[in-house]
N, C-alpha and C positions, 0 to 999 in steps of 0.2 A: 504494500500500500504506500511505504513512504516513496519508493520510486516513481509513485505517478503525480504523487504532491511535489518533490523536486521536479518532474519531466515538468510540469504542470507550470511550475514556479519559472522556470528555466524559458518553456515556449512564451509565454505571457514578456518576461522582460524582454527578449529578444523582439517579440511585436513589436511592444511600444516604443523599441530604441528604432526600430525600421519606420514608425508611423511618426516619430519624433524627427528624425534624421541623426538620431546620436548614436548608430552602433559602432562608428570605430572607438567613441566614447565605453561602449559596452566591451570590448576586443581589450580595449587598455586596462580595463577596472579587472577581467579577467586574468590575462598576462600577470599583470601587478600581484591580484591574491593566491596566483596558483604559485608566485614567486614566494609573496610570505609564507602561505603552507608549506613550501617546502625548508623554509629556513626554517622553522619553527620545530620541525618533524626533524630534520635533521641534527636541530640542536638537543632534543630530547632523546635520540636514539646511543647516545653514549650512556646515559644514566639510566634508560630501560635496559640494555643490554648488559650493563656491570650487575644490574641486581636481578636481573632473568639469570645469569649466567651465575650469579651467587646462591640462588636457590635450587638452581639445577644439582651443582656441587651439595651443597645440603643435604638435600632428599638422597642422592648420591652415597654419602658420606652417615647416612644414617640418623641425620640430627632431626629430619621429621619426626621420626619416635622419640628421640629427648625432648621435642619441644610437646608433641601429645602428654608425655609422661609428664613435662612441668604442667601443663594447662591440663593435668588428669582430673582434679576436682571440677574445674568448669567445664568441662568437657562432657566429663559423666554427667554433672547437672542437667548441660544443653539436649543433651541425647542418649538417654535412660535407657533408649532401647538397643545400644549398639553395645556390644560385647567388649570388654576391656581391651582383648588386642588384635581390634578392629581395622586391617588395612586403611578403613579410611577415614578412622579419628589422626591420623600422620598425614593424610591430604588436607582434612578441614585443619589441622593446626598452622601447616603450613599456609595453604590458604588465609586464614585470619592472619595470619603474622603479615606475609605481603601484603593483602589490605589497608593493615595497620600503619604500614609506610607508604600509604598511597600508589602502590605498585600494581593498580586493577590489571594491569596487561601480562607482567609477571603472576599474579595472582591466578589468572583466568586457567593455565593448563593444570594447575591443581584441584584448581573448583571443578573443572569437569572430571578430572581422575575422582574426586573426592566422591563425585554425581553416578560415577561408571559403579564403582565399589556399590555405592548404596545400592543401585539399582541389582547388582549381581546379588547383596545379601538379601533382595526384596525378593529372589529367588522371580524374575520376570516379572514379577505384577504388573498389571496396568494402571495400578491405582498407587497412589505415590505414599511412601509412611512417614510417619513423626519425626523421624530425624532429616527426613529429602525437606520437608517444608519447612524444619527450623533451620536449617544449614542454606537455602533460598533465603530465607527473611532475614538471617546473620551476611550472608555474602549482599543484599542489596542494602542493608544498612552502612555496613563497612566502616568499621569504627577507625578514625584516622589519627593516628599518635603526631605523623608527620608527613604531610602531603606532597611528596616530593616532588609528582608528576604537575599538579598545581603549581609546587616552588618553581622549577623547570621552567614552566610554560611561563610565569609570571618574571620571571628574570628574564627569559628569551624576548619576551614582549619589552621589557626596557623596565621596567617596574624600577623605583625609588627603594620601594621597602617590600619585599616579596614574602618577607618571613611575617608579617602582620595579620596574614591570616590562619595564620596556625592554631592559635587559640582558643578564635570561634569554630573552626572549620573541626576540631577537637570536639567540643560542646556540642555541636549540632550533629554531628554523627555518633557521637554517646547517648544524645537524647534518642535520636533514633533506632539507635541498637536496644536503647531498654524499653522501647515502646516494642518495638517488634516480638522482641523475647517475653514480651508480657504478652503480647498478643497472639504468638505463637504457644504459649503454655496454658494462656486459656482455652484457646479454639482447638487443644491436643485431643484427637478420638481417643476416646475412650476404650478397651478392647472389651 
């Protein structure tokens, strides 16, 4: 669907710069932002790649079970129903820790290994359990210690003070993870 609202968005401006007379106007404004995207994306691929490749080594090196093993009491809290040594309480730790440092793109092949695991312990079901929809509500909350990919972006943009949003950016993804985890331990089926 968002493809045809972009196509949509995309045919309409191009009209108007043709019924205006300003499409090498449109040609330049193009040029120009396909340039900052890419500076932007390039300045950010050194610190996604140090800490994609830092978590790869981790998981690697065995430290996703030290870190389930330290977050074992929250862990076991968040998901009651998963067996102590659960292949994929070592994906959701991991997972929550690159979150934690704003790493969603590092984060991302854990959360899905984390999703595969569940889905295998679900033994196929089509119907998702207690621990798929609190590890969903924990990964879109994404509590952020330190927002790197944000810092990144906001230093590459030119930013004065880029560390200024840490703070709030802390607080508003904490309020959100406890609203979640509250909401997700209410609405837990019952067996």
């Amino acid at each position: 669907m968002t493809k045809y609202v972009w196509a949509g968005m995309i045919l309409v401006g191009v009209s108007v710069g043709v019924m205006t007379g300003r499409l090498s106007s449109i040609g330049d404004a193009l040029l120009e932002s396909a340039s900052t995207a890419a500076t932007i994306c390039l300045s950010m691929l050194g610190i996604h790649a140090l800490f994609m490749g830092m978590l790869g080594i981790a998981s690697a090196a065995g430290i996703d079970k030290a870190v389930s093993r330290f977050f074992s009491f929250l862990l076991k809290w968040l998901f009651p129903d998963l067996k102590k040594d659960s292949p994929a309480l070592g994906y959701i730790a991991l997972n929550i820790s690159a979150n934690m440092f704003g790493m969603g793109n590092a984060a991302t092949p854990f959360g899905l290994k984390a999703m595969a695991e569940l889905q295998r312990e679900n033994g196929g079901r089509q119907i998702a359990r207690d621990a798929m929809g609190m590890f969903a509500l924990l990964n879109t909350a994404s509590v952020q210690l330190l927002p790197l990919s944000i810092l990144s972006l906001l230093a590459a943009a030119g930013s004065k003070n880029p560390a200024g949003i840490v703070a709030p950016v802390f607080l508003v993804t904490l309020a959100t993870a406890a609203f979640a985890v509250l909401g997700g331990k209410l609405c837990r089926r019952r067996k």
